[in-house]
PADOKE-921626 format. One record per atom (N, C-alpha, C, O): x, y, z. Coordinates in steps of 0.05 Angstrom, whole numbers, plus 5000, padded with zeros to 4 digits. Layout:
// PADOKE-921626
XYZ/...
This chain:
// PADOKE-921626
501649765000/500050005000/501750255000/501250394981/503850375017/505450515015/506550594986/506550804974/507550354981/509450354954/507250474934/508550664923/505250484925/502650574912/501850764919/500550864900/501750954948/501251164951/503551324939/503151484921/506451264950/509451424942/509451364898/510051524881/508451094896/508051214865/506551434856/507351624842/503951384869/501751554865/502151864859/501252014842/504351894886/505152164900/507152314879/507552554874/508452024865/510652144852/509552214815/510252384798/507251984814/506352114783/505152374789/505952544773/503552474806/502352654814/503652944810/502753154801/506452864824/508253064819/509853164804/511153364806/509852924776/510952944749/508653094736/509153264719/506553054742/505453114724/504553444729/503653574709/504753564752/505053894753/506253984747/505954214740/509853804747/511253874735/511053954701/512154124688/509053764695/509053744667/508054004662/509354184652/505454014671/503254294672/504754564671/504154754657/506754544689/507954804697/509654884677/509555114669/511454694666/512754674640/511454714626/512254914614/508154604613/507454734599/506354964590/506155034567/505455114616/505455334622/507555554610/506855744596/509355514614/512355644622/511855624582/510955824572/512255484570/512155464544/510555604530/511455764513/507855584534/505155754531/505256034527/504356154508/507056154555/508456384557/509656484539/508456654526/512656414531/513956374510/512656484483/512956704471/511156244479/510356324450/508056584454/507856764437/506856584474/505656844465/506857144467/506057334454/509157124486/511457384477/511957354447/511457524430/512957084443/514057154421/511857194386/512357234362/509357144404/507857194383/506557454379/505357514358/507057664407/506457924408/508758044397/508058244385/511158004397/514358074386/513358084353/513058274336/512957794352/512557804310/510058094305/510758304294/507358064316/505258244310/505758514311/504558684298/507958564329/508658834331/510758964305/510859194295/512358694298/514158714280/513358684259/515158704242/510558614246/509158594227/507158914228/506159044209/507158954250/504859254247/507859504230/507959614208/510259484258/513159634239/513259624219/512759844209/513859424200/513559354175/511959434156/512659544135/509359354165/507459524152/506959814142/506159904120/507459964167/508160254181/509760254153/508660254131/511660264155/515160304135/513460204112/511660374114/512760034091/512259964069/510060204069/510360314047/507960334085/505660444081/506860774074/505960944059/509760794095/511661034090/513360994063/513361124042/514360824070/515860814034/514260804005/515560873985/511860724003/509660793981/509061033982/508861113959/508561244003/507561504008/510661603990/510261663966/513361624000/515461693998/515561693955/515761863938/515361343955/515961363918/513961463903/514161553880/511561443920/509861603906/509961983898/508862103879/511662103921/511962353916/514362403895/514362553876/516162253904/518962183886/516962083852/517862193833/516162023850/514961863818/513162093804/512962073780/511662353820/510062493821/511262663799/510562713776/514262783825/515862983820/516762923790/516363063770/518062673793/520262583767/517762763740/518162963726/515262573742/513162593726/512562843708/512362883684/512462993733/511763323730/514463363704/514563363680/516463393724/518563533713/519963283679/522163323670/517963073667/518462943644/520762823645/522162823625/521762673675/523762593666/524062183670/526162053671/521262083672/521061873669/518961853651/517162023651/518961603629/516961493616/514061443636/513761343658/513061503624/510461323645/508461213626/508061343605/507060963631/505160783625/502861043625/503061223642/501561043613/498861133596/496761173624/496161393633/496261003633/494661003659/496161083688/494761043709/498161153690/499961353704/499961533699/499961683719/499961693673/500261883668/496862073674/496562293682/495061893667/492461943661/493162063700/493462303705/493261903717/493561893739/495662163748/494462273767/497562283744/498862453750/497162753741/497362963753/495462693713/495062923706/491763033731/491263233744/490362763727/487862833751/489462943775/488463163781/491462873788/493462973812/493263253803/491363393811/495263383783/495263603775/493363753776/493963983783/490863693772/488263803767/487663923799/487364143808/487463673810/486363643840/488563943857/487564143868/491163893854/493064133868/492064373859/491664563874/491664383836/490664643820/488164773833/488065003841/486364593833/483664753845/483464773877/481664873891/486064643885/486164713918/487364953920/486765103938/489265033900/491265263902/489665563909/490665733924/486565593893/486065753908/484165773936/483265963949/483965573937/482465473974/485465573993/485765734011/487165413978/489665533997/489765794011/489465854034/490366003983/490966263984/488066404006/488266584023/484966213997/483866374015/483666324050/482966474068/484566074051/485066004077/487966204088/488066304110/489666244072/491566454085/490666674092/491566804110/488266754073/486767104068/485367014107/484667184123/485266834111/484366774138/480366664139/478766644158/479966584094/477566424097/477166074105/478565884098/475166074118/475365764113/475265554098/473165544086/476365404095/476165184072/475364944086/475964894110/473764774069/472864574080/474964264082/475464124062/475564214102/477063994127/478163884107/480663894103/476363734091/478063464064/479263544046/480863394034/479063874037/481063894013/483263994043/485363884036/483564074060/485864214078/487463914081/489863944079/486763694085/486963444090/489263364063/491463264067/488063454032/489163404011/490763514012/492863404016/490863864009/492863974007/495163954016/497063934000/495563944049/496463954069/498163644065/500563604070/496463434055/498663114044/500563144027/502463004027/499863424003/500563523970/502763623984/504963513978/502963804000/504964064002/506164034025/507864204030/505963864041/507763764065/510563624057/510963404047/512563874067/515263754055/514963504065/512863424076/518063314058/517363124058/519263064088/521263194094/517962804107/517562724130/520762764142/522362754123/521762794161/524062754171/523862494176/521762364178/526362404178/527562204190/526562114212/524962304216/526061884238/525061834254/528061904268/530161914256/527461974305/530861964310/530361794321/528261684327/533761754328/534961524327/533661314355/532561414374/533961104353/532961044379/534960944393/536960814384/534261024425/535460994447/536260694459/534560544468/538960624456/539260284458/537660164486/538060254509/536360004481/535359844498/536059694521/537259474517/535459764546/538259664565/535259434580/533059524587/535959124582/534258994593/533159104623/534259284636/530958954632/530359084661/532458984688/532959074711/533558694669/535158694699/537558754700/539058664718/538658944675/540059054670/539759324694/541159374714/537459444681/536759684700/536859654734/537359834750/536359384741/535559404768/538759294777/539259354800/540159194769/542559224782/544159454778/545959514794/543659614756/544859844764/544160094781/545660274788/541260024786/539760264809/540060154837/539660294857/541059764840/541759744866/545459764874/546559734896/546559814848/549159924857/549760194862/551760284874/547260344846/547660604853/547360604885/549260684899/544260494898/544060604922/545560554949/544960694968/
């Protein structure tokens, strides 16, 4: 009877072990699955910035005739053209201090906004128990 309780006792105890392990794993993957999602939203961010970017770069070239363009690009640059044109004088009257209505200020304001700075740089990442041994050597 003993010998069957102390087995009992001991699968019992493998097996929280197991649980806890699996736990501990569970964990794991879901950092590292909030890590990828975040690094998939960045990514996105940047591809959503770098289309905005070649798109102004492809605009410019356009204007000034110094790339070929496909027929339905061009069709597309010249509606652009059109569209800056009839904001230009909403502009001038929003400077005169009239109002213009929100969605063309929205256009304009995308049209004529130099283009974005640089993000700065970021600040290297020091882990937390990095931090906490150095705030208990400070004290």
């Amino acid at each position: 009877m003993a010998k069957r309780a102390a087995l009992k006792a001991q699968v019992g105890a493998l097996f929280r072990q197991a649980v806890d392990q699996l736990d501990d794993v569970r964990q794991v993957v879901r950092r590292r699955g909030d890590r990828i999602e975040a690094d998939i939203r960045r990514l996105m961010q940047e591809r959503d910035r770098l289309m905005v970017l070649l798109g102004e770069q492809t605009y410019k070239l356009a204007n000034q005739g110094k790339v070929p363009l496909p027929s339905f690009v061009q069709r597309t640059v010249e509606r652009l053209n059109e569209v800056v044109t009839s904001l230009a004088p909403q502009a001038a009257s929003k400077r005169a201090g009239v109002r213009v209505n929100a969605h063309a200020e929205g256009e304009l304001n995308g049209h004529t906004a130099p283009a974005k700075k640089r993000p700065a740089a970021k600040k290297a990442r020091t882990s937390k128990k990095a931090r906490t041994s150095v705030s208990k050597s400070t004290n």
